[in-house]
N, C-alpha and C positions, 0 to 999 in steps of 0.2 A: 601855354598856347603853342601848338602847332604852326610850324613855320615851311609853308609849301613849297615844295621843290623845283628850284628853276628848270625851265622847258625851255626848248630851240624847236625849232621849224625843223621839217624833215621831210623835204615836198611839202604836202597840205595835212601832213601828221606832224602834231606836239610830241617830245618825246625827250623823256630826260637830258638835261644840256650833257652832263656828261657821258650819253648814250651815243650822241651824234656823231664825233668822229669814227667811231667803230662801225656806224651803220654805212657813213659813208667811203670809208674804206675798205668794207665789204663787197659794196657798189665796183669800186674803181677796181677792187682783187679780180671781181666777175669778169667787168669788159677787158682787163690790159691787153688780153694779148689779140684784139680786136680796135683795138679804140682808133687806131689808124684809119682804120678801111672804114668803120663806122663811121667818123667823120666826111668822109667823103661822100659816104652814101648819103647821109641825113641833108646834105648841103650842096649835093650835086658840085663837091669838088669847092667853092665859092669859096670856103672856110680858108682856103690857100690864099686867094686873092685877099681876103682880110687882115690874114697873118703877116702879106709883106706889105702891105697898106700901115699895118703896125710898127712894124721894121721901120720902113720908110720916114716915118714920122717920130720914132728913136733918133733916125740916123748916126747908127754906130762907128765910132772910130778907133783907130788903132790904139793900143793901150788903155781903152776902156776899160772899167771892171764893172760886171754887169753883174747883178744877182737877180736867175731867170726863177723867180716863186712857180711851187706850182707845175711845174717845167715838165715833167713827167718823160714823156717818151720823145723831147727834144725839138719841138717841132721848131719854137720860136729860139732855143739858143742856136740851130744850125743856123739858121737865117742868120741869126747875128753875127756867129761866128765869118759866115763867106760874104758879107757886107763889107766888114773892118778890113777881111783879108784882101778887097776890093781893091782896098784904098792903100795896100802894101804893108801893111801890118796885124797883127792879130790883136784881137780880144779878151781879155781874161774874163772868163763866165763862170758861174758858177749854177748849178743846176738843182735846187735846193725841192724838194715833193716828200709829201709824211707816205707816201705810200710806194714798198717795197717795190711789187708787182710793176707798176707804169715804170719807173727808172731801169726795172729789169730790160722792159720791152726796149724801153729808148738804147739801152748799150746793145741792144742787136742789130741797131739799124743801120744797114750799109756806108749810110753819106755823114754818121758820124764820123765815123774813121778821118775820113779828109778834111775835115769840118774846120780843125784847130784845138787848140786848148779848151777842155769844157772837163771839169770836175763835177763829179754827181752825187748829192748828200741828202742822206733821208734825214730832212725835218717837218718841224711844225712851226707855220706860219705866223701861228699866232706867239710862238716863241724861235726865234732863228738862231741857231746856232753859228750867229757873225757878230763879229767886233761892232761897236758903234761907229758911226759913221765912215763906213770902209768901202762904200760901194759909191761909183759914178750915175749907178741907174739900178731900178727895180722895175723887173716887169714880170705882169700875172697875166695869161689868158684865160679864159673860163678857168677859173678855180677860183677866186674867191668869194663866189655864192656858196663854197659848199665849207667855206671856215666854220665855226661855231660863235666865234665871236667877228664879226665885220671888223670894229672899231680898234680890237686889240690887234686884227692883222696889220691894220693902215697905218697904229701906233706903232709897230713893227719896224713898216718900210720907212717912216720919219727915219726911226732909230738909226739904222742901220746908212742910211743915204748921208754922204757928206754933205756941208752947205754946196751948194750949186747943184744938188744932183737932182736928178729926173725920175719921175714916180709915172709908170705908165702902164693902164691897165686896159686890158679887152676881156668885155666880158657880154653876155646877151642883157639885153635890156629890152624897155616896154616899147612894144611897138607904137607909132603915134599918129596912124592911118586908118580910121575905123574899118575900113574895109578891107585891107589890108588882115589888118589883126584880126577881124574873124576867121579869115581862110588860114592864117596860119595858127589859132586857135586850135582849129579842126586838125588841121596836120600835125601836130605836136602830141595831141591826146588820142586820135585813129591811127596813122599811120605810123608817127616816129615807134611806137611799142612794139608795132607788126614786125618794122624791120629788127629791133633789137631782138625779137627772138629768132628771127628767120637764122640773123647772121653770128648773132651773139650769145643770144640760147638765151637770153635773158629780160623779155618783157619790160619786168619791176623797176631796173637798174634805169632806161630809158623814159618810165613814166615816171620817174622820181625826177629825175635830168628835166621834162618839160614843165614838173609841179615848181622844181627847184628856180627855175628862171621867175616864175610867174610870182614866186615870196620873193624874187632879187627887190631890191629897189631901184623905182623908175630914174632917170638920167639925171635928175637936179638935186632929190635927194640924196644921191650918192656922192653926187660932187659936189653937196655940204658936207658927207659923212668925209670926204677928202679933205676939207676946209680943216673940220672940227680936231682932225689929226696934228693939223700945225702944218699943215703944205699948202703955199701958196699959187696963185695962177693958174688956177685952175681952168680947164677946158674941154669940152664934149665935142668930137665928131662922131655922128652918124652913121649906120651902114643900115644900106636898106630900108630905110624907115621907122629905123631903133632897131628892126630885130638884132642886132649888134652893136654896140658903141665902146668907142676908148674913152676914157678920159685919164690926163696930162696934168698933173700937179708936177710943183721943184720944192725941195728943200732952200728956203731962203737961208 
């Protein structure tokens, strides 16, 4: 008897599980050395007001040890880092993305330099290259839609998060405004592809990013798939109307 070959989502294409990191690291090789400006443009800048909304609700402090998953070209450890520096001390972060190209982008970026201590290490999420329980906080932004396995990355950030520590994720989610979610339906499948190739040369990479939100799982589910990991307290805010949400687990 023939025994069928596991599949993963890939936008709205199946394609061998063990196919998907490659395809989507293809993806993130295309845009890195745009992804910056890209963000901005798709979000008319907003995505910043999210990022320190994120922060915000971290609230980082001095001697923290943060593992930024995902973290790619730095956005949300520099935050972190001039947060704690705030408060008269530094952060220890660590910068952890399976992909080469974005961590390249991130070490060119001017406001690293002042930023503070931030270490930069190609892994995979779904397997981290850290001690168990050695981090005070875990946080992902957009990136773990594009894991291959969801539940092995969340089994991850348990692993790795001491008792007491903070599980915090941003990532897009289902919008919950029927009218709403039609017009940004349309913007995500017309327009987001236009501008990836205008600015990025690359259509595909951008229409996989809108297919890629739409296989995410909506807000409740995910923060059962948060539960099922073994992280408790769990909690969703909002942005927008969904088209963005964090949600806030602790290692009990």
């Amino acid at each position: 008897m023939t025994v069928p070959n596991k599949t993963a989502s890939f936008g709205f294409r199946e394609v061998p599980e063990d196919q998907k990191e490659e395809l989507v690291g293809e993806v993130f090789t295309s845009v890195a050395n745009r992804y910056d400006l890209m963000n901005d443009l798709m979000s008319g800048g907003v995505h910043r007001l999210w990022k320190d909304a994120f922060v915000d609700w971290l609230n980082p402090q001095p001697g923290m040890r943060v593992l930024d998953v995902a973290g790619g070209t730095g956005d949300i450890a520099v935050r972190i880092a001039r947060r704690a520096k705030a408060k008269g001390g530094e952060a220890e972060i660590v910068i952890c993305d399976i992909n080469a190209a974005m961590l390249n982008e991130g070490l060119k970026r001017s406001d690293v330099l002042g930023a503070g201590v931030i270490r930069w290490v190609c892994g995979n999420a779904e397997c981290l290259p850290m001690p168990d329980a050695s981090v005070d906080a875990y946080t992902i932004a957009f990136g773990i839609r594009n894991v291959t396995h969801i539940d092995k990355a969340l089994a991850e950030a348990r692993r790795v998060l001491r008792p007491g520590g903070r599980f915090l994720c941003l990532e897009f989610s289902k919008v919950e405004a029927p009218i709403l979610d039609a017009l940004y339906e349309r913007y995500s499948f017309s327009v987001l592809p236009r501008i990836g190739q205008m600015v990025a040369g690359d259509a595909d990479a951008y229409r996989y990013l809108a297919e890629s939100i739409r296989k995410f799982p909506a807000q409740a589910q995910f923060a059962r798939m948060i539960e099922n990991a073994g992280l408790s307290r769990v909690k969703v805010r909002n942005f927008m109307g969904g088209i963005a949400a964090m949600h806030s687990g602790w290692r009990i």
